[in-house]
C-alpha positions in Angstrom: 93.6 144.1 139.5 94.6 147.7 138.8 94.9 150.3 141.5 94.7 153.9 140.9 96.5 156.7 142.4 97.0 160.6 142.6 100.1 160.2 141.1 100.0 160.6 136.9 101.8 158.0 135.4 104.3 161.1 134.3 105.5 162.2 137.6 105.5 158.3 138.8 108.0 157.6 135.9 110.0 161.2 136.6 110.6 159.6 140.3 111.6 156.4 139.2 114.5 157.6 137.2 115.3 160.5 139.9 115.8 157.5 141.8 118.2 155.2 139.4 120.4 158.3 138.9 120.4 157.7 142.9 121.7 154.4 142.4 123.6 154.1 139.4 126.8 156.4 138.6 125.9 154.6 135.0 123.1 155.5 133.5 122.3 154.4 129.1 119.3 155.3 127.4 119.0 152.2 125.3 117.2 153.0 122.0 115.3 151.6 118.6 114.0 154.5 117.3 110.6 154.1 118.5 108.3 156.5 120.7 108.6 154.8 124.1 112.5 154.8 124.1 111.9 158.4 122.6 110.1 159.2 125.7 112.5 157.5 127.9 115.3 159.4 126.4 113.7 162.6 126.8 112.4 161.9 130.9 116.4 160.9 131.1 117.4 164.0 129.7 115.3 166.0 132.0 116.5 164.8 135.2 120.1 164.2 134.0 119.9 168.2 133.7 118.1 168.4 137.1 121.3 166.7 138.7 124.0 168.0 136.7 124.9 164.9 134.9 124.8 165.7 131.4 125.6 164.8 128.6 124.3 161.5 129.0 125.3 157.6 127.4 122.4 156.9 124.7 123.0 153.5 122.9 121.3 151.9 119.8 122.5 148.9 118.2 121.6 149.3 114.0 120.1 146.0 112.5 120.7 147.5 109.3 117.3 146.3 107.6 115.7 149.5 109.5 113.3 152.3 108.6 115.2 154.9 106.7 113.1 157.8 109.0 114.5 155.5 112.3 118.1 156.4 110.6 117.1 159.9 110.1 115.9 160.5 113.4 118.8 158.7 115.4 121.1 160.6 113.5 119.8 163.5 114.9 119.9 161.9 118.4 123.6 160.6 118.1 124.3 164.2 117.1 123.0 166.3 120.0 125.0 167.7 122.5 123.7 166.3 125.7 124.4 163.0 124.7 127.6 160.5 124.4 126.9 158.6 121.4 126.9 154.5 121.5 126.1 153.4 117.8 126.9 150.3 116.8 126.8 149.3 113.4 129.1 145.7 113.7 128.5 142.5 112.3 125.4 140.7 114.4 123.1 137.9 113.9 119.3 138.9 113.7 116.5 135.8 113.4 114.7 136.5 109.8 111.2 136.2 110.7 110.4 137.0 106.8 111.8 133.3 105.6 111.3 130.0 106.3 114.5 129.1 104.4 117.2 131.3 105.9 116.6 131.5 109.3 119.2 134.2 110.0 120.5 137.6 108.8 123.6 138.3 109.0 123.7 142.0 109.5 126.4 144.3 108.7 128.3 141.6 106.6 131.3 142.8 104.4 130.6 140.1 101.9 127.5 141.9 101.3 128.6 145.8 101.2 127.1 146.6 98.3 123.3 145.5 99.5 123.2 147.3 102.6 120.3 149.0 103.3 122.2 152.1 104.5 125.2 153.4 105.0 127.1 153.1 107.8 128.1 156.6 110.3 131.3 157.6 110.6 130.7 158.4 114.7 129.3 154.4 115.0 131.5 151.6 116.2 131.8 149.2 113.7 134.0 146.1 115.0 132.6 144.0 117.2 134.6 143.0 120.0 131.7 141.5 122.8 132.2 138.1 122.1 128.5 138.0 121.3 126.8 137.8 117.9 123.4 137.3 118.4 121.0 140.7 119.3 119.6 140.1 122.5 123.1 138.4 124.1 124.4 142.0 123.2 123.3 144.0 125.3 124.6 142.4 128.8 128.6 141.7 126.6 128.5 145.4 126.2 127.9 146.9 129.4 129.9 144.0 131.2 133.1 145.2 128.7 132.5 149.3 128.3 131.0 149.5 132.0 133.5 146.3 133.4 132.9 146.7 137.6 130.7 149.5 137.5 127.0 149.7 138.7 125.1 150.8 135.5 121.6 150.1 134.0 120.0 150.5 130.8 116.8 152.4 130.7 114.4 151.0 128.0 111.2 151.8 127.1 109.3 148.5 127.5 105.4 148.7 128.2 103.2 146.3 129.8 100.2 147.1 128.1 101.9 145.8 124.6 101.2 141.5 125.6 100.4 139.5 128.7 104.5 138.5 128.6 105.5 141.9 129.9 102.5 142.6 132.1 103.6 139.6 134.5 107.4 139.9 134.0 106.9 143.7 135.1 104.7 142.9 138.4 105.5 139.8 139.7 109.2 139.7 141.3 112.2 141.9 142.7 114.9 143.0 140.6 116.8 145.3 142.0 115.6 146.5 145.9 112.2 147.4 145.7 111.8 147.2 141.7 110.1 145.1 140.1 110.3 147.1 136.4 113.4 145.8 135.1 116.0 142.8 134.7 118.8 141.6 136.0 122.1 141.5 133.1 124.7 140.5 136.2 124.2 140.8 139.3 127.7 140.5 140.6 128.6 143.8 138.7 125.0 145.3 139.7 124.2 145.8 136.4 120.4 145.9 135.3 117.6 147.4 132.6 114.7 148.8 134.2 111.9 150.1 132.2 110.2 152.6 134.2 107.4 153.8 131.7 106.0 150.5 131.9 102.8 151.0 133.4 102.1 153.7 130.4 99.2 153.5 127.9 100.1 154.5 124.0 98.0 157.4 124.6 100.9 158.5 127.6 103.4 157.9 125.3 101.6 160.3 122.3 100.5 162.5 125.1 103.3 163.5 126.3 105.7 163.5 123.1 102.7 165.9 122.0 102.3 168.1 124.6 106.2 168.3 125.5 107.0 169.2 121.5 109.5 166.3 121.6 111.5 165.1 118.3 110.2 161.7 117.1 110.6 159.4 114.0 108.3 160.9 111.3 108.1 157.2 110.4 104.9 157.0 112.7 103.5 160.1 110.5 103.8 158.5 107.2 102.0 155.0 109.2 99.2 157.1 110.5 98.2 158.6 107.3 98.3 154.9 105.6 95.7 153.8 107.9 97.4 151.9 110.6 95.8 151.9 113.7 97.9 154.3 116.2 98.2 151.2 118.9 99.6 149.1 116.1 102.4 150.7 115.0 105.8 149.3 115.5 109.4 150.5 114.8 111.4 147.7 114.6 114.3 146.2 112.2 111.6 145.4 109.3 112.3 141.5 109.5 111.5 141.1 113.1 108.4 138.7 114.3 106.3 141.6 115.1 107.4 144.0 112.4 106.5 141.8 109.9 102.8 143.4 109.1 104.8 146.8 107.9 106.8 145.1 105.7 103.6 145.1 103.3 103.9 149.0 103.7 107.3 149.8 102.9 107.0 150.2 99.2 104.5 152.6 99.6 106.2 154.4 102.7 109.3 154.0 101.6 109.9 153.2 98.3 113.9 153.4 98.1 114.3 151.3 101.4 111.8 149.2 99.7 114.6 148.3 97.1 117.4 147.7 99.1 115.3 145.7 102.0 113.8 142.7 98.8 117.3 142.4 97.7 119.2 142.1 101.1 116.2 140.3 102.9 115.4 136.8 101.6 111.3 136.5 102.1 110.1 140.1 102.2 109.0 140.2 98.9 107.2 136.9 99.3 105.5 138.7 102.2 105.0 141.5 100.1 103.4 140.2 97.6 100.1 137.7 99.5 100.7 140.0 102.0 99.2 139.1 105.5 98.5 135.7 104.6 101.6 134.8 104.3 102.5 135.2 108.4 98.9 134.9 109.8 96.5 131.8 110.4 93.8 131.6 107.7 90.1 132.9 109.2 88.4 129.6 108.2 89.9 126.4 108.1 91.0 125.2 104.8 88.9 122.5 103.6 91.3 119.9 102.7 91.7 119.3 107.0 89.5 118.3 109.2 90.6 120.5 112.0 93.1 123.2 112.8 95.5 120.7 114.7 95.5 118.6 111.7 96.8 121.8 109.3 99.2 122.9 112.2 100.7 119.4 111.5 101.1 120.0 107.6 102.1 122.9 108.2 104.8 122.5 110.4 106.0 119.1 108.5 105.6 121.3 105.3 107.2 124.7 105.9 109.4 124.1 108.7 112.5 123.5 107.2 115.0 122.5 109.6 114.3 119.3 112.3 115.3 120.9 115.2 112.7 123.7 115.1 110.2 121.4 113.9 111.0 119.2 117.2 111.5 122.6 119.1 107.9 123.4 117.5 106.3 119.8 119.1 107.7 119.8 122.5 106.3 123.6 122.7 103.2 122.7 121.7 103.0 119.8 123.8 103.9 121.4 126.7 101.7 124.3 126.1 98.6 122.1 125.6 99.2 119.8 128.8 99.7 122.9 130.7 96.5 125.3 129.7 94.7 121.8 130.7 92.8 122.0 127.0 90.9 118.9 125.7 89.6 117.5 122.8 86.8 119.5 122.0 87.2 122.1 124.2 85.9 125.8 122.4 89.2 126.9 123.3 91.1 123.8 120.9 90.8 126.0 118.5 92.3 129.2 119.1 95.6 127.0 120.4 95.8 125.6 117.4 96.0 129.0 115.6 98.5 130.2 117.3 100.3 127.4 116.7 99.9 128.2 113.1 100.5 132.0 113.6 103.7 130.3 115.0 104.8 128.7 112.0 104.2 130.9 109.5 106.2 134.2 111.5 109.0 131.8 112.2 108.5 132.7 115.4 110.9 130.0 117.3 111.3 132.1 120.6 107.6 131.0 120.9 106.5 134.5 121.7 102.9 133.9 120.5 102.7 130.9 122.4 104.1 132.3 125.2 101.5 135.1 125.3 98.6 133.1 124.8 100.0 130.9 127.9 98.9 134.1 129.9 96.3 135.4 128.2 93.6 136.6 131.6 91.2 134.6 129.6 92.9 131.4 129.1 94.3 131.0 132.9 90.9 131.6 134.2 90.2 128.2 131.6 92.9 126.4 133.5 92.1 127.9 136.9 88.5 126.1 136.3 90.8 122.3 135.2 93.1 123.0 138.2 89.4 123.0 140.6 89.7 126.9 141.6 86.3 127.9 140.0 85.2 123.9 140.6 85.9 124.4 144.5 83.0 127.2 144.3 80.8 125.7 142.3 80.4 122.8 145.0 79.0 125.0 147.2 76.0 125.2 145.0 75.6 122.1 143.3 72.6 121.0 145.4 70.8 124.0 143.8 72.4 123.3 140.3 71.5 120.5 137.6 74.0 118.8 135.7 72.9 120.9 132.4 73.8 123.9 134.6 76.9 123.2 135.6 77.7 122.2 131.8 76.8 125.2 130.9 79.1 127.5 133.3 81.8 124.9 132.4 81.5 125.9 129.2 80.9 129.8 129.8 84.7 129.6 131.1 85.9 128.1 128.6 84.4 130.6 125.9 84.7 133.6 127.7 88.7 134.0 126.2 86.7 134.6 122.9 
């Protein structure tokens, strides 16, 4: 349930950060390039001003497979005045969501100079020294060595409103005092991210980026007059699980990144070329299976090429089925099995799909009515129901999801 107040979801997001630069005598504006960390940076900027704490740390860490207008734009970010610079361009492991076959890329390799997708800055830091390699892991290795016993938090621009994952991560527990909008990184060293625009719609985001005149990556223009829907664009490194629908538009958005990214990027021109159907679940089941579980199977024994994410794959699965209490037959079989599919085919191994349809308000409320929460009520009325009745609102919960 939502609850509405007087307060816009600007000035709620203004206090928020008025209040970390409270907190924390560290504050980072972690950035990808994208409009909500665009927004964050500029809310950051405002207050740092307000308090006299300028310039201010803004970090981004280059994947190297990125939008050329993401380059373009952070350039002109890492360049401003107001801000210490934090650009790291070093060797790191990303997860290829674009292959099957090679499940990593190796960013930044020196083996591979000659294919990068750009250039590297001369202001970046290029030698990695975190002990980390992986993306996500380096985040927490940074501030822990740069930021080593000081408080400090990131400030990211994650929203809610983008999948059921965030919504509940954002509302459910403490992180830090009375927050809920953030993480922990180490809590011995009070060091945290919070994400204090997360309660903001897309339309915030644009609305305020419009109305403010704020800088942002003309990427988003070139998008918008291709036809993608505003609320599905994405800036991302272009071989990430939920970048993977723009990699079908980079030839036409950017034709030069276009020929480094199929020569440096095993699977994006296979992408490129069948396009969607390459990454997404068919719309009708192909007529070789008898049902979707059936051509998740082939599938997975088919494309998945290593054992331990097809093992990984089962035991999700598994556990994902037992738990949203689905059965044979149920209307909602179905759907499961397609993202089990969609699962597959993005080489999606953090399960993120899975994981959000776990959450989905449509599918709890299907295994609120297994567990006996909705059964419990309808008790109370069964000596005024018949048994085709009670079938029927059975199966009203189940299809409601659709």
């Amino acid at each position: 349930m939502r609850y509405y107040k007087k307060e816009t979801v600007l000035d709620a997001a203004l206090n928020r950060i008025r209040y970390l630069f409270d907190e924390f005598p560290v504050i980072i504006v972690s950035m990808s390039g994208g409009k909500d960390s665009t927004v964050c940076l500029e809310l950051c900027l405002s207050i740092a001003k307000e308090k006299n704490r300028l310039p201010i740390h803004v970090m981004w860490i280059d994947q190297e497979a990125e939008w050329q207008g993401t380059v373009n734009y952070m350039t002109e970010v890492m360049g401003r005045q107001d801000v210490i610079p934090m650009w790291y361009q070093m060797p790191m492991v990303i997860t290829n969501n674009a292959s099957s076959y090679d499940r990593y890329a190796y960013c930044w390799d020196e083996k591979n100079k000659d294919k990068w997708i750009h250039p590297k800055n001369d202001i970046s830091i290029k030698v990695n020294t975190y002990g980390k390699d992986r993306f996500h892991d380096l985040f927490a290795a940074i501030m822990q060595k740069e930021f080593k016993n000081k408080k400090a938090c990131y400030i990211s621009g994650v929203r809610a409103e983008e999948n059921p994952k965030r919504a509940m991560v954002l509302t459910r527990g403490v992180t830090y005092k009375w927050i809920t909008w953030g993480k922990v990184l180490n809590k011995r060293q009070n060091q945290y991210t919070f994400y204090p625009i997360y309660d903001w719609s897309y339309t915030d985001v644009w609305k305020y980026i419009e109305s403010t005149g704020s800088k942002y990556n003309k990427v988003y223009d070139q998008m918008f007059r291709f036809g993608i829907p505003v609320n599905g664009m994405r800036i991302s490194n272009l071989h990430h699980e939920t970048a993977l629908k723009h990699l079908t538009e980079v030839q036409e958005i950017e034709p030069e990144t276009w020929v480094k990214l199929q020569n440096r990027i095993n699977g994006a021109n296979t992408i490129k070329q069948i396009k969607s159907k390459s990454f997404t679940c068919p719309t009708t089941l192909p007529k070789a299976f008898e049902s979707w579980k059936e051509y998740a199977y082939y599938l997975a024994e088919n494309i998945i090429q290593e054992d331990e994410y097809r093992k990984k794959w089962e035991k999700q699965i598994q556990y994902d089925y037992k738990f949203s209490f689905i059965e044979k037959g149920d209307s909602i079989e179905s759907d499961f099995w397609k993202v089990a599919i969609n699962t597959i085919l993005s080489s999606d191994w953090d399960f993120t799909k899975m994981q959000n349809f776990r959450l989905n308000q449509h599918v709890n409320a299907f295994r609120q009515f297994h567990r006996g929460i909705y059964k419990q009520e309808m008790v109370k009325y069964s000596k005024y129901l018949t048994q085709e009745q009670i079938k029927t609102i059975k199966r009203g919960i189940s299809e409601n999801h659709r």
